[in-house]
N, C-alpha and C positions, 0 to 999 in steps of 0.2 A: 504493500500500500504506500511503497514513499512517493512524495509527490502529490501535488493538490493544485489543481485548477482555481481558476480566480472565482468562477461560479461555486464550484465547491466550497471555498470559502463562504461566501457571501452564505450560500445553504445554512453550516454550520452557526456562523453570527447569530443568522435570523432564528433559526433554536434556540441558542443557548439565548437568548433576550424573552423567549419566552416560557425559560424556569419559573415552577413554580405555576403558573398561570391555568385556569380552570376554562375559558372560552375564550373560542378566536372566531372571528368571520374572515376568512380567507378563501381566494381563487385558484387559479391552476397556477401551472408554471414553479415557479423557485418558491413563493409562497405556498404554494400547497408541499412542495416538497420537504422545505424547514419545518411543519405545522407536523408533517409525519415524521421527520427526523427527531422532535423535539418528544413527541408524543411516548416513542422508541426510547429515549435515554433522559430526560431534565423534567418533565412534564406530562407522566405518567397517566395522570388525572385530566388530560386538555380534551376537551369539547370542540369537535371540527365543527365550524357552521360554517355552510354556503348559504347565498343571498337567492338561490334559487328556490330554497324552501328546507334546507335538509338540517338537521340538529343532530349530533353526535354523529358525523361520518366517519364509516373507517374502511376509506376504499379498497378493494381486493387488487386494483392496479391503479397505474397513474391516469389520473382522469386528463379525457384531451378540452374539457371547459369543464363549467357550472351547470351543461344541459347533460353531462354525461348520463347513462344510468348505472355506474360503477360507483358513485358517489353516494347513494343507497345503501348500497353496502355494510349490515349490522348496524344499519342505522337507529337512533332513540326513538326517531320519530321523522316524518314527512308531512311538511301541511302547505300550506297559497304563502306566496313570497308578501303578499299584505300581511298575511299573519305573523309572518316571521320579522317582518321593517316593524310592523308597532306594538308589537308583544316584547321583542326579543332585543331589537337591536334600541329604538326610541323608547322603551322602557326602562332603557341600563344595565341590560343584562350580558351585553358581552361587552369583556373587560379588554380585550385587544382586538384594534381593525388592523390586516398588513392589504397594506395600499403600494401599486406600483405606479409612475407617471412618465410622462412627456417632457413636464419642466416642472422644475423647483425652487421656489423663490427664499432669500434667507429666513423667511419665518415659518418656511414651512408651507406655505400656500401652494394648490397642486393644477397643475394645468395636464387635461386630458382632453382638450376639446379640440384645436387648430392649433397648428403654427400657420403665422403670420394675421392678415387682415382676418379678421371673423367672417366677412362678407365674401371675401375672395382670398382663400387662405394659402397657404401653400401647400400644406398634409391636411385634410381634415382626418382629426383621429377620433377611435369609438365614440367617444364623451362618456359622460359620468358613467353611466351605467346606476349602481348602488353608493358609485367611490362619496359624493355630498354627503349623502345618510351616512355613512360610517367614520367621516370626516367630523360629521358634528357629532355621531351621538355614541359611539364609542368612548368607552373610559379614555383609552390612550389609543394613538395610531402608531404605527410603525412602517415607516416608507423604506421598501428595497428599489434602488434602479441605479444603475453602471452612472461613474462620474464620469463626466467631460463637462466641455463650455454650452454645450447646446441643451442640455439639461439642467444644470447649476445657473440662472439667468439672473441677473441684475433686476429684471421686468417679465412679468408673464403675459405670453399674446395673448392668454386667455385662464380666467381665474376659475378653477373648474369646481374646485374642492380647500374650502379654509383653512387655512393651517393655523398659525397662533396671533395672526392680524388681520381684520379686515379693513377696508378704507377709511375706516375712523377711529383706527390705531387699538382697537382692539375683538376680543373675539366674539361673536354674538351674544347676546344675553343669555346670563348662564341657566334658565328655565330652558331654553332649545338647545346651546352647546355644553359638552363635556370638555373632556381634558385637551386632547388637542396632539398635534404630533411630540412624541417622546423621544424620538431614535429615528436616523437615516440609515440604511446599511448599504454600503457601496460597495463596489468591486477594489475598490484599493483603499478605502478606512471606512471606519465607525463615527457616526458626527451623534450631538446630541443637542440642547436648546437651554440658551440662558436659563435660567429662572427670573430672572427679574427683567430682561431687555426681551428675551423668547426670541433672540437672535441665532441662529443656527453655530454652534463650536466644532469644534476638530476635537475627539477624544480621543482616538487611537489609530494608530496606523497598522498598518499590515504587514508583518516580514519583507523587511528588505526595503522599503519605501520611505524616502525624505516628506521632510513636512512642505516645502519646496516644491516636490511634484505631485501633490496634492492639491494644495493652494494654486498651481499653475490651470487647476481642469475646474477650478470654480468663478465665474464673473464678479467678483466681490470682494473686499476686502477679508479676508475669512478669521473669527476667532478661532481664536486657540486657549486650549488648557492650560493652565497650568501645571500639572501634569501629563504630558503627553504622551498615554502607556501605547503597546507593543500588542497587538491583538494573536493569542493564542492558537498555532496553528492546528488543523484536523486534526483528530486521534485517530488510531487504526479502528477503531469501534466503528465513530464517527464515520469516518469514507466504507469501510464495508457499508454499513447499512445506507447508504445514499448508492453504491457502484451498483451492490448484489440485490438489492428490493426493490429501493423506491424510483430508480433509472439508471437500471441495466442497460437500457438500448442508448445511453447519452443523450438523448436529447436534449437535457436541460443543462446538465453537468460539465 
């Protein structure tokens, strides 16, 4: 098992951030993969929810979306995704949303809708889908997506999903919003959010990586820690059960 992909990493992070943790609402891809990595070794106890309807999933394979019907699988329960947005998620009862984006602004604000003009765009992308609802009503969020400059923006073409600012410097009234994003997890660090500015920081980088070319793949002047730790690489546990289980075929890894 020596040797680990940047994905791989990013996998493991998004786990290990979810120790301890009793409910997630999560999608396909490297979130759903870290929700079942995590479930395997940190968080035993974790409640898969998809926004399709499903509570407690524990897929027989890797699901290819949210319409899968592997997602079923030993599930708690299945009910109308209305039930599950104002029972489950707008009630407060999942305590982590992991959210992937398009663009990411320093407070966390998430763009899933267009690059460029709204009207006349350059990519029109999915749009929110569920990502607002889980944005606002989720205890915490957790953003996984690869750094570069085209995704870390100074300005988002389009504000899809609130992070810890809205246009009047702060975040909705807290009867409609919860906590707000807690954690980025990128392919080359971990970032986490002021407490007091809710400005986006640098917490730890990832084997082998300056703080340098970090700050180089974000538009912004970027904090930093005071501490600035060294993020923990795979264990041999860790990469078996992501290579041999959860994608054998690579696709995501």
């Amino acid at each position: 098992m020596s040797g680990y992909s940047a994905s791989e990493l990013m996998i493991v992070c998004a786990a290990r951030a979810l120790r301890g943790v009793r409910s997630v609402l999560v999608g396909v891809g490297l979130p759903n993969i870290a929700c079942n990595l995590a479930r395997r070794t940190v968080a035993p106890d974790l409640e898969l929810v998809y926004e399709s309807g499903v509570l407690g999933a524990r897929p027989a394979r890797l699901p290819l979306s949210i319409g899968d019907p592997t997602i079923i699988s030993g599930a708690r329960s299945v009910m109308p995704m209305p039930d599950l947005f104002q029972y489950l998620l707008q009630g407060g009862r999942i305590e982590v949303g992991l959210l992937g984006t398009a663009q990411i602004d320093r407070f966390g604000n998430l763009n899933t809708t267009v690059i460029g003009e709204y009207a006349a765009p350059d990519v029109r992308l999915p749009g929110s889908g569920g990502a607002c609802e889980i944005a606002l009503h989720a205890r915490r969020t957790i953003i996984i997506t690869r750094l570069s400059r085209r995704t870390f923006v100074e300005k988002l073409d389009f504000r899809t999903s609130p992070g810890h600012l809205e246009l009047d410097g702060s975040r909705p009234p807290s009867g409609v919003a919860r906590g707000g994003p807690g954690q980025v997890i990128t392919d080359k660090a971990l970032f986490t959010f002021d407490p007091e500015s809710h400005e986006m920081c640098l917490q730890a980088l990832y084997p082998g990586l300056t703080r340098e070319e970090v700050c180089g793949h974000v538009a912004w002047p970027l904090k930093i820690a005071d501490e600035l730790s060294v993020v923990e690489p795979p264990g041999e546990n860790e990469l078996a059960i992501i290579r041999e289980q959860l994608d054998s075929g690579g696709m995501y890894r």
